[in-house]
Each structure stands twice: as structure tokens, then as C-alpha cells.
N, C-alpha and C positions, 0 to 999 in steps of 0.2 A: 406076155410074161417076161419077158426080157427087161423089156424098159420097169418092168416091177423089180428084177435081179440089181440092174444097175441102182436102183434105189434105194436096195436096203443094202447094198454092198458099200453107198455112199455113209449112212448113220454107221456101219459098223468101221470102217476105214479113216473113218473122223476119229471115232471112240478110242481106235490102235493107236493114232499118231499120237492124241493127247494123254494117254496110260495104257501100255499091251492088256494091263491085268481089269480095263472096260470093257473090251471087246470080249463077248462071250460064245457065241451064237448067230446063225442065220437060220433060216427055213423057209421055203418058198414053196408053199401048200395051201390051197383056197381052204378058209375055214370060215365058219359063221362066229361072231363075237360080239357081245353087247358092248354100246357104246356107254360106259360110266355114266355121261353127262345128264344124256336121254331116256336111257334104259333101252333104246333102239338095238335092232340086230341090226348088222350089218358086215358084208364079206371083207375079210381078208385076203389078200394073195400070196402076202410075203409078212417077215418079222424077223428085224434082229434084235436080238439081247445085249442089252447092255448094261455095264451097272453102273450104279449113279451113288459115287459114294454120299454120304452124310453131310459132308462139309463141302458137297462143291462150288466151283464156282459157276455160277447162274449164268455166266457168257460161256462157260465151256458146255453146259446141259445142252442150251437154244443151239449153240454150231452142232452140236452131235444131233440135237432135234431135227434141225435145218440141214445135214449131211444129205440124206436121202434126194430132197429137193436141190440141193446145190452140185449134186453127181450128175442126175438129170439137164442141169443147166449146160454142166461140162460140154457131158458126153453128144448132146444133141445141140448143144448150140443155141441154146433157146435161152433169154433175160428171165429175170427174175420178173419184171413186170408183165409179160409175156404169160408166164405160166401161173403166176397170179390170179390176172385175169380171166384164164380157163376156168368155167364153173367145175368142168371135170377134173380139174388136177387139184383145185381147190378142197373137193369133195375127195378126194384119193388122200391126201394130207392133213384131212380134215384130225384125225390121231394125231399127229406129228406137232400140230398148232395149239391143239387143246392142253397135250404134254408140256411144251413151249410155253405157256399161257401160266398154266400152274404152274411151274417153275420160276419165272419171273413174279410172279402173286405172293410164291413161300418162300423166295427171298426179298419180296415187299420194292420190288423194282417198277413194281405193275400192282395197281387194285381191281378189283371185281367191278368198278364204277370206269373202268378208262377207258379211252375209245379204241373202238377198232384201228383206228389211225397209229393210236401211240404202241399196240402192239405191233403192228407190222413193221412200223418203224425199230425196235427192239428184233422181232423178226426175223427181218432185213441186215441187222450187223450180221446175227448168228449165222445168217448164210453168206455173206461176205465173207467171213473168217473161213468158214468150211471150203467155199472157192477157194480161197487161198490154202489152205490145207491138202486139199484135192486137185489141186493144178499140177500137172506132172506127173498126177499117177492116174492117166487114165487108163494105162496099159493095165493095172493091178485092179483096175474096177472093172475092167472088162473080163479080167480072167477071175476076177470073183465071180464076176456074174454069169460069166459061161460055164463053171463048175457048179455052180446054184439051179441052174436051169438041167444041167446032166443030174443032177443028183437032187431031183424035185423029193415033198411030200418025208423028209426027214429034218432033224437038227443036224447040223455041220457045224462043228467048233472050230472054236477058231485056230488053234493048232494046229486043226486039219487043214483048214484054207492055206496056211502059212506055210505046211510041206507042201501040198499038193498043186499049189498055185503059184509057188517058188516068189514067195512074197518075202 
């Protein structure tokens, strides 16, 4: 559950640095959720809220996409191709990619015909940028993620986090 905390504390910590008024939200509560694509159930652990204005821009979506993954890189030390390669982290981000996916598709950066290749490669900045967004706060991702894990199975605003975590 932890290593779940740190990952959505990364998407939501991206979300702040790039506009306070994106970060909405976290929750770290196992729920069951259809997956859009498939129509599959499939468990959740954690979710943060963010909002995505209208006009944005499609490298800022993928890094807020790519946060989650790019905290994980941080905090534990672990490459991008690394955790790639894990079918299990693959399958844990499998939301966060498909998000990423569509977003580069509806700003026409990406088509429904491109390769897996060329998405990873797009990806791949997104969580560059978010590394670099997230480098140096790993103090603030960690106390997101240890107030996430004290206060499971609710929404925590981000306001809250911001007192309570002296962020």
C-alpha cells in the first residue's frame, strides 16, 4: 500500500507544481472499477483527482499521467526501463497509459494506428519531465504518502494535504 501512496502522491504533486487549482484529490481505498477500454473489472488501490483543463497542453496531461510512475522511479530508485519491463507495474499503470494514450490521440500527437514504440517514446518525455518536477521533493511525497496511508478509505483534499503535510 505504500508504494501505491507514493504513486498517486506522485500524479497529484506533478498536477500542484504545474497549477495548485489541478490538484484536487487523493484516496487510497481498494475498489473494483471497470476498465473503459475492455469493459473488464479490475481493482483499484489508490486515485488521485486531477483536473484537466480544456485547452491543455498534451506534455503537461502525459507528465501528470506519467507522475505516479516517475515518484516510484524516485523514491525507490528504480529506471524507467526497469519498471517498464515489469509485467506487474505495467499491469498497475495500465490506467495511467491508456489516459496518456488518449490524450496524445485528442491532441492528434498519437493515432489509434501508431506503435507501441512511438507511444512509449512520448511516454517517456512525460515522465522525464515529471522526474524533473519531482526531484527534490521527495521529502513532500513521502509525507503525502504516509498521511494517505494513516487516513486510508477516504478523499483527502488537497488543502488538507497542504496543512497537514506542511507542504
Amino acid at each position: 500500500m505504500r508504494r501505491e501512496c507514493i504513486h498517486e502522491a506522485g500524479h497529484l504533486w506533478v498536477a500542484y507544481q504545474y497549477r495548485p487549482s489541478r490538484a484536487i484529490s487523493i484516496c487510497i481505498s481498494r475498489r473494483t472499477k471497470i476498465d473503459v477500454q475492455t469493459g473488464k473489472q479490475y481493482v483499484s488501490l489508490g486515485e488521485a483527482v486531477t483536473f484537466d483543463f480544456a485547452d491543455s497542453n498534451p506534455k503537461v496531461l502525459v507528465a501528470i499521467r506519467a507522475g505516479g510512475l516517475a515518484a516510484e522511479s524516485l523514491i525507490y530508485n528504480e529506471p524507467f526501463e526497469n519498471l517498464m519491463s515489469n509485467p506487474a507495474v505495467r499491469r498497475a499503470v495500465k490506467g495511467d497509459t491508456d489516459n496518456a494514450r488518449q490524450d496524445l490521440e485528442n491532441a492528434r500527437l498519437l493515432f489509434p494506428s501508431s506503435s507501441d514504440e512511438e507511444f512509449v517514446w512520448l511516454f517517456r518525455m512525460g515522465f522525464d519531465d515529471a522526474v524533473c518536477m519531482l526531484r527534490g521533493s521527495q521529502d513532500k511525497l513521502l509525507r503525502i504518502a504516509n498521511y494517505c496511508l494513516a487516513n486510508q478509505n477516504r478523499d483527502i483534499a488537497m488543502a488538507e494535504l497542504v496543512d497537514k503535510c506542511d507542504l
